[in-house]
C-alpha positions as CSV (number, residue, x, y, z in Angstrom):
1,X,0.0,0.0,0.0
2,X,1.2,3.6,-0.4
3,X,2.1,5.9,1.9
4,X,0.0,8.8,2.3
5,X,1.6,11.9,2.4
6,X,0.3,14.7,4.1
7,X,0.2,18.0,1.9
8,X,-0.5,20.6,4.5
9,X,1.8,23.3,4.8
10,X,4.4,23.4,7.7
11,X,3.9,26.0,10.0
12,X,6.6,28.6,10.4
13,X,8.9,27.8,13.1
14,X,9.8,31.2,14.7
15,X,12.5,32.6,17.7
16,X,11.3,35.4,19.7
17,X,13.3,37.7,20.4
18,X,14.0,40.8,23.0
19,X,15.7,43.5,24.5
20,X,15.4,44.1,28.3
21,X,16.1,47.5,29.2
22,X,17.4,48.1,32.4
23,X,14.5,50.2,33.3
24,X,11.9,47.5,32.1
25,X,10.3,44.2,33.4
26,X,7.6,41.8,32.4
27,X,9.9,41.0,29.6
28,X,9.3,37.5,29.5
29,X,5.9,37.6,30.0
30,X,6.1,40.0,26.8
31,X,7.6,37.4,25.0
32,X,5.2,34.6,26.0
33,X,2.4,36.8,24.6
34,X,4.6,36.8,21.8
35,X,4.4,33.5,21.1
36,X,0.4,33.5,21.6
37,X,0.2,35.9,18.7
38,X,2.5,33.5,16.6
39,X,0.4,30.7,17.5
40,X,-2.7,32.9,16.3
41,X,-1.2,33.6,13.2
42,X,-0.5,30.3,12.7
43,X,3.1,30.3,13.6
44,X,5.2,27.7,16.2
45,X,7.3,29.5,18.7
46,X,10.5,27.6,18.9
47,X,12.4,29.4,21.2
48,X,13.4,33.1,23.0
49,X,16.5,34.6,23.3
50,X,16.8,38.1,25.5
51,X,19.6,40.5,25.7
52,X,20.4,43.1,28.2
53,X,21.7,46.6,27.3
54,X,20.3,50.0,27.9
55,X,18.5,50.3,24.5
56,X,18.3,47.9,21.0
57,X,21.0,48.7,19.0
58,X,19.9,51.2,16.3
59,X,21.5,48.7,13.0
60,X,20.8,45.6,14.2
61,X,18.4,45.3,17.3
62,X,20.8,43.1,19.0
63,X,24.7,43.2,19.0
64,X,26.9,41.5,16.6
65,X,28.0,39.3,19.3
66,X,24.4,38.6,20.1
67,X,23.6,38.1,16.9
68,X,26.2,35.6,16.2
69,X,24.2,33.6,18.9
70,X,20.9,33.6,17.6
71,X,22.5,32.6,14.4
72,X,23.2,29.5,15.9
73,X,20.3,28.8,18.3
74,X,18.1,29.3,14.3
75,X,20.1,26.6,13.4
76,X,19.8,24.3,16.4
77,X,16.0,24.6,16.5
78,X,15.8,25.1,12.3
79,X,13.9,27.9,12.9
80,X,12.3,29.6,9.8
81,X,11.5,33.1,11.2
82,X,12.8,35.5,13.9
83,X,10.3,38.2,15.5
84,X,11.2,41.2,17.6
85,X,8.8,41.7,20.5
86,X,9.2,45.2,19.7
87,X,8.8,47.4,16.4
88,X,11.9,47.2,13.9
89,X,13.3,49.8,12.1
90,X,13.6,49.5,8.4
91,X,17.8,49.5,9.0
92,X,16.8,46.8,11.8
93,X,14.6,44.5,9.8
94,X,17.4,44.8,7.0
95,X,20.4,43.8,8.5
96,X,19.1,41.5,10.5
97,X,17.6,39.4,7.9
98,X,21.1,40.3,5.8
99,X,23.0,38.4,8.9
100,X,20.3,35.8,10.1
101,X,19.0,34.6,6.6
102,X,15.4,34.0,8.1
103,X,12.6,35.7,7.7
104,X,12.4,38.6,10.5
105,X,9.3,40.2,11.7
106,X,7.9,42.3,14.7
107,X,5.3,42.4,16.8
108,X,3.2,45.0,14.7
109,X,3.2,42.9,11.8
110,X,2.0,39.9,13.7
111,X,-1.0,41.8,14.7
112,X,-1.7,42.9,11.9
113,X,-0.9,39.9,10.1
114,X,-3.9,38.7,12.9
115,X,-6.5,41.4,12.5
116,X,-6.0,40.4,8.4
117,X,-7.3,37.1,9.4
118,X,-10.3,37.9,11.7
119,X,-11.3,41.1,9.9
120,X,-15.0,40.4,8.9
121,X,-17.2,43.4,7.8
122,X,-16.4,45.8,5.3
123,X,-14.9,48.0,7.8
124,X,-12.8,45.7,9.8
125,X,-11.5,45.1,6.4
126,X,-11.1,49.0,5.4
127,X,-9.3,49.6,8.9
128,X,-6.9,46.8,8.8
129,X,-5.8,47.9,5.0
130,X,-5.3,51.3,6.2
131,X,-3.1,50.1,9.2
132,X,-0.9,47.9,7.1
133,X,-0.9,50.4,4.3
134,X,0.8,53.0,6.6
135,X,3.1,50.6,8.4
136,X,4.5,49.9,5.0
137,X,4.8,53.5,4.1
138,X,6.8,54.3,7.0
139,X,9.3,51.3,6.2
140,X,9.0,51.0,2.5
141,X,12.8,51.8,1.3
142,X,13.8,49.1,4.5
143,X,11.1,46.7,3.1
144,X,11.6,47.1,-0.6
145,X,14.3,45.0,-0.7
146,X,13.8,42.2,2.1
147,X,9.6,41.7,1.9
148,X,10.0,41.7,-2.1
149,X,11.4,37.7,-1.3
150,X,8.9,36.6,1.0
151,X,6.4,34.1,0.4
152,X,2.9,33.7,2.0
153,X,2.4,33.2,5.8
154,X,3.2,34.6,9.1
155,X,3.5,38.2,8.7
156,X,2.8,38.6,5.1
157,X,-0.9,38.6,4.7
158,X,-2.5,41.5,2.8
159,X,-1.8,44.5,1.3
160,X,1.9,44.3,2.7
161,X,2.5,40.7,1.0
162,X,2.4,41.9,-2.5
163,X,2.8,44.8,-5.0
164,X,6.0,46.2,-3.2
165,X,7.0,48.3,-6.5
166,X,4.3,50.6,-5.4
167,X,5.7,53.7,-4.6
168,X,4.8,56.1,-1.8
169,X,2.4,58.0,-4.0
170,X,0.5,55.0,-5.0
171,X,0.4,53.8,-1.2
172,X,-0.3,57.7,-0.1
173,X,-3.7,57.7,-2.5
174,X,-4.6,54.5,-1.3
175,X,-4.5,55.7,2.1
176,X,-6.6,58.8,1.3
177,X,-9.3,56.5,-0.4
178,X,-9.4,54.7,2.6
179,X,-9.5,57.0,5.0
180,X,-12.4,58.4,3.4
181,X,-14.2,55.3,3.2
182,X,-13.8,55.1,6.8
183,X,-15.3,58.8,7.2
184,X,-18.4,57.9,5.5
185,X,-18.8,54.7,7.5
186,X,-18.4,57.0,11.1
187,X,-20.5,59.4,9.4
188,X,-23.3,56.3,9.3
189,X,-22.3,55.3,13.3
190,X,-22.9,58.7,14.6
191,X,-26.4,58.9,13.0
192,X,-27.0,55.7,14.5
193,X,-25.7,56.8,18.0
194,X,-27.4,59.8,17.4
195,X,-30.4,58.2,17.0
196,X,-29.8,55.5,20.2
197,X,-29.6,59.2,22.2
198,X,-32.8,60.3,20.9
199,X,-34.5,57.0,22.1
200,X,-32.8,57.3,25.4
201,X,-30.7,53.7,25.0
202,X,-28.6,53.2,27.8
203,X,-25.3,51.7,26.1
204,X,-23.0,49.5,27.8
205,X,-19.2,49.3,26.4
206,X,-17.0,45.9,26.6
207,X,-13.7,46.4,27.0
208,X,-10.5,44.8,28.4
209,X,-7.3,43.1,27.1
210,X,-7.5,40.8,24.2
211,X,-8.8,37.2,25.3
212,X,-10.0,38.1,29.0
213,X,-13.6,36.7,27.7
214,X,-15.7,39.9,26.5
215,X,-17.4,37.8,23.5
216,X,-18.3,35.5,25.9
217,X,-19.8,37.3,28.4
218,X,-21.6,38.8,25.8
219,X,-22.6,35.3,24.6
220,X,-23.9,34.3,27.9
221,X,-26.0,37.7,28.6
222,X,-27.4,37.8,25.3
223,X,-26.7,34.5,23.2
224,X,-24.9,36.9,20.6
225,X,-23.9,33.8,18.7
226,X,-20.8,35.5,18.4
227,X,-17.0,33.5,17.8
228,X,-15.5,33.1,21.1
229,X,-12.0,31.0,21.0
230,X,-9.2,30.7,23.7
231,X,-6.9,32.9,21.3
232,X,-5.8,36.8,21.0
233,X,-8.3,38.9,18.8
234,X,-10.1,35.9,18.1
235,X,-13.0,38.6,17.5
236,X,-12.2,41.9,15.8
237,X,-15.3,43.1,14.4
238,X,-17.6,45.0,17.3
239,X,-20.7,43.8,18.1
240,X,-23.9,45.4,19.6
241,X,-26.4,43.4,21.2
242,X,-29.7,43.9,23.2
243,X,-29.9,42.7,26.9
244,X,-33.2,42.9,28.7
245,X,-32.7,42.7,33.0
246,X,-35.0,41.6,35.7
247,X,-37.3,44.2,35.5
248,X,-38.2,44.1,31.8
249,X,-35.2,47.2,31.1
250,X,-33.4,46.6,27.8
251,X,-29.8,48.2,27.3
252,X,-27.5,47.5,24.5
253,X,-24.3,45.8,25.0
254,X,-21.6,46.7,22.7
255,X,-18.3,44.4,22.5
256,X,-15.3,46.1,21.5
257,X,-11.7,44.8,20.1
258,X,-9.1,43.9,22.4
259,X,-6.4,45.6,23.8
260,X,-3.1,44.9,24.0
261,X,0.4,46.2,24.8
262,X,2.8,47.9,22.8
263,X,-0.6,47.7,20.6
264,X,0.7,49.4,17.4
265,X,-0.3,53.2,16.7
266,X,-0.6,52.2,13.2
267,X,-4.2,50.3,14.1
268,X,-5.1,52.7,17.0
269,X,-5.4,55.4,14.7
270,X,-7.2,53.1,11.8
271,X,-9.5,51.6,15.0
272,X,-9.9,54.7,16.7
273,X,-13.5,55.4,15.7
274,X,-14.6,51.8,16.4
275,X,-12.4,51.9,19.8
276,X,-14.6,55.4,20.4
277,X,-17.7,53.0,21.1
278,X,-16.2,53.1,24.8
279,X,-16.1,57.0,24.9
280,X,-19.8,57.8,24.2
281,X,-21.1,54.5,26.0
282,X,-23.2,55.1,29.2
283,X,-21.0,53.1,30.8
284,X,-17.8,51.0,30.8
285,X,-17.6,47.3,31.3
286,X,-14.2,46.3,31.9
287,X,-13.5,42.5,31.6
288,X,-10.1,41.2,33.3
289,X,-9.1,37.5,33.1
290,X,-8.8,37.3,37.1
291,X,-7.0,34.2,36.5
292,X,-4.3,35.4,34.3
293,X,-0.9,36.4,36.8
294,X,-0.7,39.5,34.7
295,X,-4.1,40.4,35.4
296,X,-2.9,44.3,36.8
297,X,-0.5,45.1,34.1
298,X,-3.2,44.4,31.7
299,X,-5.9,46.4,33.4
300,X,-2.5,49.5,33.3
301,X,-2.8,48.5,29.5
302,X,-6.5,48.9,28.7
303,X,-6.8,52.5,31.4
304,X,-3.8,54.2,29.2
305,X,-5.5,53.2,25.8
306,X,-8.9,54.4,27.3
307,X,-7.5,57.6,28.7
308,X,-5.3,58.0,24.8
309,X,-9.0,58.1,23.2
310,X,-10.2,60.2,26.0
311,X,-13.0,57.5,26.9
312,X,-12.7,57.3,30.8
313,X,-13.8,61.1,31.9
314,X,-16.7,61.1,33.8
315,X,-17.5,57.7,32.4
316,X,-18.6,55.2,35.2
317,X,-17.0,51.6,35.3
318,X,-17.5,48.6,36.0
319,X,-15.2,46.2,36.1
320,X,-15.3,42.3,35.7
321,X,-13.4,39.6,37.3
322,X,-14.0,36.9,34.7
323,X,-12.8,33.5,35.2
324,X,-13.8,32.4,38.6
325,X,-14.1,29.8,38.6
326,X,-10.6,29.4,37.4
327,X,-9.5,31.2,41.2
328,X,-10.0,31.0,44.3
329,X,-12.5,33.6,46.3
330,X,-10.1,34.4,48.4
331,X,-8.2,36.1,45.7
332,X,-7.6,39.6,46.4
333,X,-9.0,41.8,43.3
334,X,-9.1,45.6,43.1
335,X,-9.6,48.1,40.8
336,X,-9.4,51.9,42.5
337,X,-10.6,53.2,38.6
338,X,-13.6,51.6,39.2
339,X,-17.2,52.4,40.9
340,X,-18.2,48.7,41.5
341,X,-16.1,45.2,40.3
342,X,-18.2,41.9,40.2
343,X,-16.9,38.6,40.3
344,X,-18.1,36.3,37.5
345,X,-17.2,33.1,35.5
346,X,-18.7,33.9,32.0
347,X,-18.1,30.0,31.2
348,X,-20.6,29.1,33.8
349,X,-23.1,32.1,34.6
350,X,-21.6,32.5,37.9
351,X,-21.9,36.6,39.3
352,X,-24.2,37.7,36.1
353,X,-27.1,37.8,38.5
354,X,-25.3,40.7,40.3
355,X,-23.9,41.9,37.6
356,X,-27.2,42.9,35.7
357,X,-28.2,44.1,39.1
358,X,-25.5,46.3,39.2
359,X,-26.5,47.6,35.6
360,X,-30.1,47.8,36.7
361,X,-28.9,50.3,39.7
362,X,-26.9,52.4,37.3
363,X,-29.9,52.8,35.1
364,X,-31.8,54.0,37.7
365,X,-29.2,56.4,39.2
366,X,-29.8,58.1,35.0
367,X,-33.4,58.3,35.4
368,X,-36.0,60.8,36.7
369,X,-39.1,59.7,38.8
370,X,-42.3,60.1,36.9
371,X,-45.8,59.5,38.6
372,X,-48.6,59.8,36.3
373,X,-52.6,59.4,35.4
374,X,-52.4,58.0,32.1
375,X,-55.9,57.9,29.9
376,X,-57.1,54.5,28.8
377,X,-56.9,55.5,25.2
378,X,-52.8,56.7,26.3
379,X,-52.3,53.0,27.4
380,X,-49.6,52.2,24.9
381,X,-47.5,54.6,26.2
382,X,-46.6,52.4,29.3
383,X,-45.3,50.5,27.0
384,X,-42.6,52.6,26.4
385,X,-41.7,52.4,30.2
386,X,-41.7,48.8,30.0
387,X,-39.4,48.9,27.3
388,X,-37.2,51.8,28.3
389,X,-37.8,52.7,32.3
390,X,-38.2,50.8,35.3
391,X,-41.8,50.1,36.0
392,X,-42.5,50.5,40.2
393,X,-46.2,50.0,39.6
394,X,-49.6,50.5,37.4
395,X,-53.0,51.0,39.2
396,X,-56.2,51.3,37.4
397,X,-58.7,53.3,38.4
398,X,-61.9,55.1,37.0
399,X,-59.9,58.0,35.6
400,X,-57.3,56.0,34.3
401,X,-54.2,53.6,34.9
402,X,-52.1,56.0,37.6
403,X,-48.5,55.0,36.7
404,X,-44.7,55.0,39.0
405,X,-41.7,54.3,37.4
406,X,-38.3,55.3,36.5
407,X,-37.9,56.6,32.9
408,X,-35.1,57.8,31.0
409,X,-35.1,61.6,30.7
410,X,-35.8,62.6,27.3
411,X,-39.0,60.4,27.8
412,X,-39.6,62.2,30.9
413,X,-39.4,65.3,28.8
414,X,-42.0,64.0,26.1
415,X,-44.2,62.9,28.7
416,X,-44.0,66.4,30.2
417,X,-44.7,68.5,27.0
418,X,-48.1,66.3,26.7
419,X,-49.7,67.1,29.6
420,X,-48.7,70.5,28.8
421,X,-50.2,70.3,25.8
422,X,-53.5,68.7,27.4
């Protein structure tokens, strides 16, 4: 009998590399994250290698004598790839792919090499274009020569894979084109939050570092359907959802992409008016992965991306423990950005009881007190309470159905200008 072969590719085998400043930790915890992005790409990490010195040298990223090392640890563990943890320059990309003769990448084109694979909508698409567009711009005379002789894979995908004789004009018009594209599509969001303001919807943002377990909180409050893997940016494309609480209440719940450090500024700026959801939200739901040992450097990650986009003044938050049941509850948790923290397991339901009762309070610190004879023939109207206030109670009477609730206050407002008008 023949032997079958197997025809599926091999899966780049890649070295991560670092420097560790002498100012910095977390390095190697930077570098295992590192390797998750690989392994999200599609990617085997093989190996690290770290060296120490004030700052990465500006030819090379590491030192000759350095590099001589990682020459040979490439070919003890036939690696196919190297990847700086940190952003290369065009001379550093260069010469270390003129010395190594690997492939050599950096953390920014991982991700974007990962946001080319989950991008879904038209403006996921748009947005991660226009981020790998300008990363090549700004290394296009380093990259001419280097990407040019790179195949498919890891790092490659996209706009940054192919047509490298393009020069910065053709890239510069593209990005214009884009950019405008984008501009229409906010255009579209803001009439639509616009419109959510007019209706008085209380919205709820998602936030948090990339694969604390926002999609599936959202799944389990609101069986959103949506993809939810144990894998960085396994979702990129927001999602808004509605969630009705206890007392018949709806709000929406908006999941947002997630962060990240050293996230590259290249697809803050193309995300930024997705990543905005958070700033005009009601309110700000911050998921951390209570489990994960890194848990407070990644809650420092997503406050100084929410305070870059100007999303966390006079915003109130709330913020998640997720995982549970992956802890113990003796753990100690805190969060001093926050008004309230929950504890929940989003896996197994655990804490979402409090944690719509903690939405259902903040709703009702937003609304005014109405008390109210409504006519019979008026009677849909308390509908609209249902829908969008807290109902305390209906009485009916001879004159009518005398109404106590909590409403939202534009519909406190429209209430009020018809018995003005009566």
């Amino acid at each position: 009998m023949a032997e079958l072969v197997s025809t599926a590719e091999a899966a780049e085998r890649v070295l991560v590399i670092a420097v560790r400043r002498a100012e910095q930790d977390g390095t190697e915890e930077s570098l295992r994250e590192l390797g998750e992005l690989l392994h999200t790409a599609g990617a085997e990490c093989v190996g690290t290698m770290i060296q120490n010195r004030d700052r990465a040298d500006n030819a090379g990223y590491f030192g000759k004598g350095k590099t001589e090392e990682l020459k040979q640890l490439i070919w003890e563990t036939e690696a196919t790839g190297v990847a700086a943890d940190d952003e290369l320059s065009p001379a550093q990309m260069k010469n270390l792919k003129d010395a190594l003769g690997v492939k050599v990448m950096d953390r920014t084109m991982i991700i974007l090499d990962i946001f080319a694979k989950h991008a879904v909508t038209a403006e996921g698409k748009i947005q991660v274009e226009l981020a790998q567009l300008k990363y090549t711009a700004a290394h296009l005379e380093g990259l001419r020569s280097s990407l040019s002789r790179l195949g498919g894979g890891i790092g490659t995908r996209g706009p940054g894979e192919q047509k490298l004789e393009l020069d910065r004009r053709v890239i510069h018009e593209r990005i214009t084109l884009l950019k405008e594209r984008l501009r229409e599509i906010e255009g579209h969001r803001n009439v639509t939050r616009k419109a959510r303001e007019r209706a008085g919807s209380f919205v709820a943002a998602i936030v948090g570092y990339t694969n604390a377990g926002k999609s599936t909180l959202l799944n389990k409050l609101t069986d959103a359907g949506i993809l939810a893997e144990d894998q960085l940016f396994a979702t990129l494309d927001p999602t808004t959802r509605k969630l009705k609480l206890d007392g018949g209440e709806e709000i929406l719940l908006t999941d947002t992409v997630g962060f990240i450090r050293k996230l590259p500024h290249h697809l803050v700026e193309a995300f930024r008016s997705t990543l905005e959801e958070a700033k005009y939200a009601d309110i700000i739901l911050h998921v951390v992965d209570a489990s994960n040992p890194e848990a407070d450097t990644q809650m420092a990650v997503v406050y100084e991306t929410l305070k870059s986009l100007d999303a966390m003044e006079n915003r109130e938050i709330i913020t998640i423990f997720n995982k549970m049941d992956l802890v113990g509850e003796s753990a100690i948790l805190r969060d001093f950005h926050a008004e309230a923290t929950v504890r929940v397991s989003a896996g197994t339901g655990e804490g979402l009881q409090e944690l719509k009762q903690l939405l259902r309070e903040s709703l009702k610190q937003r609304r005014r007190y109405l008390e109210r004879l409504f006519s019979y023939a008026d009677a849909g109207l308390i509908q609209q309470i249902r829908q969008r206030g807290e109902l305390v109670s209906e009485e009916y009477t001879e004159d009518g159905i005398l109404v106590k609730a909590y409403v939202p206050a534009e519909l406190f407002g429209r209430f009020a200008e018809k018995q003005a008008e009566e």
